[in-house]
C-alpha positions as CSV (number, residue, x, y, z in Angstrom):
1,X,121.4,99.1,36.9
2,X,123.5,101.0,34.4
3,X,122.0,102.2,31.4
4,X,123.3,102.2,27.5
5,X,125.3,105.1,26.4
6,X,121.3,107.1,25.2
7,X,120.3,108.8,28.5
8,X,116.4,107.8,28.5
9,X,114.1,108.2,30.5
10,X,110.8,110.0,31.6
11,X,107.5,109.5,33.4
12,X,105.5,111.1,36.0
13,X,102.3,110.7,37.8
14,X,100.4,112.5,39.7
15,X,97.7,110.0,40.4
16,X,97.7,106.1,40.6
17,X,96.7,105.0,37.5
18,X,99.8,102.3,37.5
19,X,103.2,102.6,37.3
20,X,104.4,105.5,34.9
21,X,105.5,105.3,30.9
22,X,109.2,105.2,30.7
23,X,110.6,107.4,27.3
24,X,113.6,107.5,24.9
25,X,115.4,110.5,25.0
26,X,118.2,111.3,22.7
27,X,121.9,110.2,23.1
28,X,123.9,112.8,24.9
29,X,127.6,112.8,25.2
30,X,129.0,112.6,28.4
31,X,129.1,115.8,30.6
32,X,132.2,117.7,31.1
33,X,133.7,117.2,34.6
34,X,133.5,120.8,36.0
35,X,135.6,122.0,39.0
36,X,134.8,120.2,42.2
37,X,132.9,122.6,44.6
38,X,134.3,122.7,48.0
39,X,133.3,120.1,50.8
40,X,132.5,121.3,54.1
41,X,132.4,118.7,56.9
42,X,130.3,119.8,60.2
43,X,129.2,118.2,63.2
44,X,125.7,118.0,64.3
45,X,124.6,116.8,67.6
46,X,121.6,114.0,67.3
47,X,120.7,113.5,71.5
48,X,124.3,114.1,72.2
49,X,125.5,112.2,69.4
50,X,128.0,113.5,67.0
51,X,126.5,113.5,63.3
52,X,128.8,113.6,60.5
53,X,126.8,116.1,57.7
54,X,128.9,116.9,54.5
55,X,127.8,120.3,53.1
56,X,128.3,121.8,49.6
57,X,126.4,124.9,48.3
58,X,125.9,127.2,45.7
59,X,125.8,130.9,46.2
60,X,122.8,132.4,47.7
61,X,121.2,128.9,47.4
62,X,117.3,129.1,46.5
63,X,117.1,126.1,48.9
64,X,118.3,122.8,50.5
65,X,118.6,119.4,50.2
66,X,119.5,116.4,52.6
67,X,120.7,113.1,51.4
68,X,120.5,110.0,53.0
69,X,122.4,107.0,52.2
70,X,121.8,103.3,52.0
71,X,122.3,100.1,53.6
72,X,126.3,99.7,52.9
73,X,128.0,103.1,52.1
74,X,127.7,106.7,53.4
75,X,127.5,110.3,52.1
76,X,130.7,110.5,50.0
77,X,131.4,107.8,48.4
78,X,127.5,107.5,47.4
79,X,126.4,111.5,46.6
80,X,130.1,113.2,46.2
81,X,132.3,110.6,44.1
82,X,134.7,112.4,42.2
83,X,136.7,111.5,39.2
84,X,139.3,112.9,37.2
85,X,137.3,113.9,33.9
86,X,133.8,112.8,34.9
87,X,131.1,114.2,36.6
88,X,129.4,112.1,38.7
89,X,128.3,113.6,42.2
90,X,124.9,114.4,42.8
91,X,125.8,116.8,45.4
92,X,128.1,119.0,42.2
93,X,125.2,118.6,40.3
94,X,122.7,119.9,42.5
95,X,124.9,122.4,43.6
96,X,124.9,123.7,40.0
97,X,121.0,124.0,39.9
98,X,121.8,126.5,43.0
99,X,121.2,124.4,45.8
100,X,122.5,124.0,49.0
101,X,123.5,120.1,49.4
102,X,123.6,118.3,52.8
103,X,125.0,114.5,53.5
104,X,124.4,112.5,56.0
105,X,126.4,109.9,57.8
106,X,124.3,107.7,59.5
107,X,125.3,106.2,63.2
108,X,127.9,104.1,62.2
109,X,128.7,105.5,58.9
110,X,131.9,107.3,57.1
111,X,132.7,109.8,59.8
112,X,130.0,109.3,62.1
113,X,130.6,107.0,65.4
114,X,128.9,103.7,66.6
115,X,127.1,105.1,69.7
116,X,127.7,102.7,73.3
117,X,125.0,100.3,71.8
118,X,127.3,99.0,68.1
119,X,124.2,99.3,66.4
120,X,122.0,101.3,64.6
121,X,118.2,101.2,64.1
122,X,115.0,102.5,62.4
123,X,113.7,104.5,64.9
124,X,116.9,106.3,65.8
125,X,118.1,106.9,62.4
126,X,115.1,108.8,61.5
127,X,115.4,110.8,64.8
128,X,119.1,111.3,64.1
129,X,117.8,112.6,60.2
130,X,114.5,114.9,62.5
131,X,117.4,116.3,64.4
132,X,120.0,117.3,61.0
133,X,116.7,118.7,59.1
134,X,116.2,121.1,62.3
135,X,119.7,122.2,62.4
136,X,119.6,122.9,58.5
137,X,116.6,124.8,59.1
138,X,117.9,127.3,61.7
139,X,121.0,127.3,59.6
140,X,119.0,128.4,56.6
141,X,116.8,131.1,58.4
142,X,113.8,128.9,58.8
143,X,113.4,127.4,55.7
144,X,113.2,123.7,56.0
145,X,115.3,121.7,53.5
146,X,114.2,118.8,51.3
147,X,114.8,115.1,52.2
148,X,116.0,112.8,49.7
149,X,116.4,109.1,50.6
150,X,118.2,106.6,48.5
151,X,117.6,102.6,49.3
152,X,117.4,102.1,53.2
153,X,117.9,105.8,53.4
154,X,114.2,106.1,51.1
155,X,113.0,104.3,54.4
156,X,114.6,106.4,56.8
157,X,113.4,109.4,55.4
158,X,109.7,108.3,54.7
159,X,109.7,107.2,58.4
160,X,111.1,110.4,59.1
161,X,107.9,112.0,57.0
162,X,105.6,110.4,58.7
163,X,107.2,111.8,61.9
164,X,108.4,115.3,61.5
165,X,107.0,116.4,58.5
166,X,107.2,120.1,59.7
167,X,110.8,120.3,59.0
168,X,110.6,119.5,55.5
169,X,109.7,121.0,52.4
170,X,109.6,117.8,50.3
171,X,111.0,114.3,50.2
172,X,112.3,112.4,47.3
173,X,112.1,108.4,47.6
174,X,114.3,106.8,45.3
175,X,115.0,102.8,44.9
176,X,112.2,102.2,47.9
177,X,113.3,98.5,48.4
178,X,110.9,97.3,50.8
179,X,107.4,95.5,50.4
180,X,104.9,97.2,52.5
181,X,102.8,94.3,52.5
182,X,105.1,92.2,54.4
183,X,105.6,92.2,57.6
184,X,109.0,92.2,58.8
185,X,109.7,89.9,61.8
186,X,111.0,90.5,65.4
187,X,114.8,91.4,65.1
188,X,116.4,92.2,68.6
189,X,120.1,91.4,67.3
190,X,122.7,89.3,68.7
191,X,124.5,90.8,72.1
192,X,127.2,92.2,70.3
193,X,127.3,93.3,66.5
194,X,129.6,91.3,63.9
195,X,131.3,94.2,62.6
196,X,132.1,92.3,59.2
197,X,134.3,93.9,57.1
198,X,133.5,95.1,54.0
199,X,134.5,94.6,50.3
200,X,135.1,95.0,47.1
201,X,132.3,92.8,45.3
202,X,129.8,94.3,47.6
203,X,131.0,98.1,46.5
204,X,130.5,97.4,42.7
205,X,127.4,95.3,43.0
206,X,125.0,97.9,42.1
207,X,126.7,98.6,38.7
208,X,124.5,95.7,36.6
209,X,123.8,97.6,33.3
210,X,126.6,97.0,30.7
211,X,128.0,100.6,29.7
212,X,126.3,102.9,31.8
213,X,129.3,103.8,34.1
214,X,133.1,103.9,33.6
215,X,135.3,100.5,34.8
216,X,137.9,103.8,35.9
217,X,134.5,105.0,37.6
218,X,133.6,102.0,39.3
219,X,137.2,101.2,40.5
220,X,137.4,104.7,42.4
221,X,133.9,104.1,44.1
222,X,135.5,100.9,45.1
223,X,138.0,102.7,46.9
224,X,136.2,105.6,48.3
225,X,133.3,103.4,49.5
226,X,136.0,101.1,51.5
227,X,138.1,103.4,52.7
228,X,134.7,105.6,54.0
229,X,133.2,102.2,55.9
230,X,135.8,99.2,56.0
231,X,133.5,97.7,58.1
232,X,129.8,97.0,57.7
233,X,127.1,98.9,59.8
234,X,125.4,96.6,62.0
235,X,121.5,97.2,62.0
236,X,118.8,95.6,64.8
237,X,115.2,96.0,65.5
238,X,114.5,96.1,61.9
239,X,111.0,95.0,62.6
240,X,110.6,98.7,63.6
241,X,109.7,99.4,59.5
242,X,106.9,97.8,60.1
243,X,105.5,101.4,61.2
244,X,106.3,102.3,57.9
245,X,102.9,103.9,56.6
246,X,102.9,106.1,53.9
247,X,99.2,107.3,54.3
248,X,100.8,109.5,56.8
249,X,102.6,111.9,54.6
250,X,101.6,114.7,54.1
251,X,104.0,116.6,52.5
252,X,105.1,117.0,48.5
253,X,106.6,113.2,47.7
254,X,108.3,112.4,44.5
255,X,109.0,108.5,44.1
256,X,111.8,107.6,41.7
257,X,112.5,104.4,40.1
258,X,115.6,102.9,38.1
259,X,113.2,100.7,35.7
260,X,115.7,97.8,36.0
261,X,116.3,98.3,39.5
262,X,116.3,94.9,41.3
263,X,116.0,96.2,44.6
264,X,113.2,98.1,43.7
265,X,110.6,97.0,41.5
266,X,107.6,98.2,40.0
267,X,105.1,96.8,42.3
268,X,106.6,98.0,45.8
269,X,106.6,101.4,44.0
270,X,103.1,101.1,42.9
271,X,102.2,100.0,46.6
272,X,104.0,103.5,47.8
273,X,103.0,105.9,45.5
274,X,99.7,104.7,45.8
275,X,99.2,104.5,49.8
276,X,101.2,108.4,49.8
277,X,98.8,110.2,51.9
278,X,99.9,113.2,50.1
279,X,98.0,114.4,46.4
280,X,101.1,116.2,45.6
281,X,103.1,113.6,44.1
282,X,105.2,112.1,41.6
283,X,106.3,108.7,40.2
284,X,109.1,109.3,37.8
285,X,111.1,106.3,36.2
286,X,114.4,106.7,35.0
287,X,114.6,104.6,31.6
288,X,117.4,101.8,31.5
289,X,118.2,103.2,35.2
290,X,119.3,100.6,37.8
291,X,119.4,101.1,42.0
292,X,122.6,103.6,41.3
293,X,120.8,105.9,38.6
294,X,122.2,109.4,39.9
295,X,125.9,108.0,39.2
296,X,125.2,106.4,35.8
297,X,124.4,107.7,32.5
298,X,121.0,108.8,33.7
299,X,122.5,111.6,36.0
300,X,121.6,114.2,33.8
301,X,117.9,113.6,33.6
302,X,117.8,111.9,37.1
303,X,118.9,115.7,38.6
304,X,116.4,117.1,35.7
305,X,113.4,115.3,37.2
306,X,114.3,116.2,41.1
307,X,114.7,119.7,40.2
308,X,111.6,120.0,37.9
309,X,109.9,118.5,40.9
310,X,111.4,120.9,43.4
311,X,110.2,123.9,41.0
312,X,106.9,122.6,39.7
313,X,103.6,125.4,40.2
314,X,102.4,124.1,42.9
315,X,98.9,122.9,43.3
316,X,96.0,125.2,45.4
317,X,95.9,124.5,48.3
């Protein structure tokens, strides 16, 4: 999942006539690390649950984003990894185009609690998301933010879509993992949740592609990520993503894809973008990009192709 030093990349559709063109662009150096914004940790209450939500922001924003995580790691380690010399976190990077960037912790995750149950599921987690995207709303006079969901969290958030689409502008899926053909089976959970720990294998196991990201890189998400969430999240009543059902968006949806991404292969993006009950849309694969894109070589044109989305004309209508 880590691309060769050339940052490629490049193809969007806004139809489904199969899955999009990916195309070389020019080697690029690597950016300059610029000065790490300041992180802002609040607490939002999800049904009288505290929610850990990580907040950085340009001045006088021209709008917001939420991120969601994935099956293993929360907000930090995932969208704000810093590292001496390098610029790697999507929520700098965003912050630079003039947003205002939002980060989840999930039930269970970084800084958020377990709740009485030990586990976490579907249904809730896209509540607890509903209940953030309100609170960013009313915190930005109104104007709801955009969701962006990343592996598991591109399953949150379309189930959140389909749900409360009113308090979003937009949502960005990127590395959808799951095949919407399938049905998932019955998974009520054992009485009490394993609580396994974590470790290091499992935090570098998304970093495939040879030369896309930093061994100094990957050791300090290594760190971060276990020192966020030693222990795994625990996850039950999975078989609640079988109300997964994109027809039922209706709101702008841009679908990204790492073209080598295991996790998330051509075919389970074509079944997506095509079922989006939206006609505003986007497919947009990231060239040589794996399941960790946004931290790899690809950054620059992975942010380039989110924004571009977020300022395209839009359509009549």
């Amino acid at each position: 999942m880590r691309l060769p030093i050339a940052l490629t990349l490049l193809s969007s559709l806004t139809a489904c006539a199969g899955p999009p063109e990916p195309a070389a662009a020019p080697a690029t150096e690597p950016a300059v690390a610029a000065a790490p914004v300041e992180l802002i940790r609040h607490t939002v209450e999800s049904d009288r649950h505290p929610m850990a939500l990580w907040e950085k922001r340009a001045g006088d924003p021209e709008g917001a984003i939420l991120l969601v995580h994935g099956r293993t790691w929360s907000a930090r380690p995932d969208f704000d990894l810093q590292v001496p010399g390098e610029d790697l976190s999507l929520m700098d990077g965003l912050v630079a185009e003039g947003f205002a960037v939002y980060g989840l912790d999930l039930r269970g995750y970084g800084e958020t609690p377990r709740d009485d149950t030990g586990w976490n599921t579907p249904m809730v987690a896209a509540n607890d998301a509903a209940n953030v995207l309100a609170w960013i709303t009313e915190r930005h006079g109104g104007e709801p933010p955009v969701l962006f969901g990343w592996s598991l969290g591109s399953m949150v958030a379309l189930l959140t879509a389909q749900q409360r689409a009113d308090l979003m502008r937009a949502v960005v899926l990127f590395g959808f993992p799951v095949a919407l053909d399938e049905e998932i089976p019955a998974d009520p959970g054992a009485d009490a949740p394993p609580r396994e720990p974590t470790t290091a294998e499992a935090a570098a196991s998304d970093f495939v592609t040879p030369d896309s990201i930093s061994q100094v890189a990957i050791d300090a998400y290594v760190e971060a990520a276990l020192a966020a969430d030693p222990v795994r999240m625990d996850w039950r009543n999975q078989d609640q993503w079988n109300a997964l059902t994109p027809e039922d968006v209706n709101v702008p949806t841009l679908v990204i894809q790492g073209e080598t991404d295991p996790l998330a292969p051509t075919d389970r993006q074509a079944t997506l973008f095509t079922r989006l009950g939206t006609a505003d849309k986007q497919w947009v694969v990231v060239a040589g990009g794996d399941h960790a894109a946004f931290l790899e070589t690809p950054r620059a044109y992975f942010i380039d192709a989110l924004v571009n989305f977020l300022r395209r004309p839009r359509p009549a209508g």
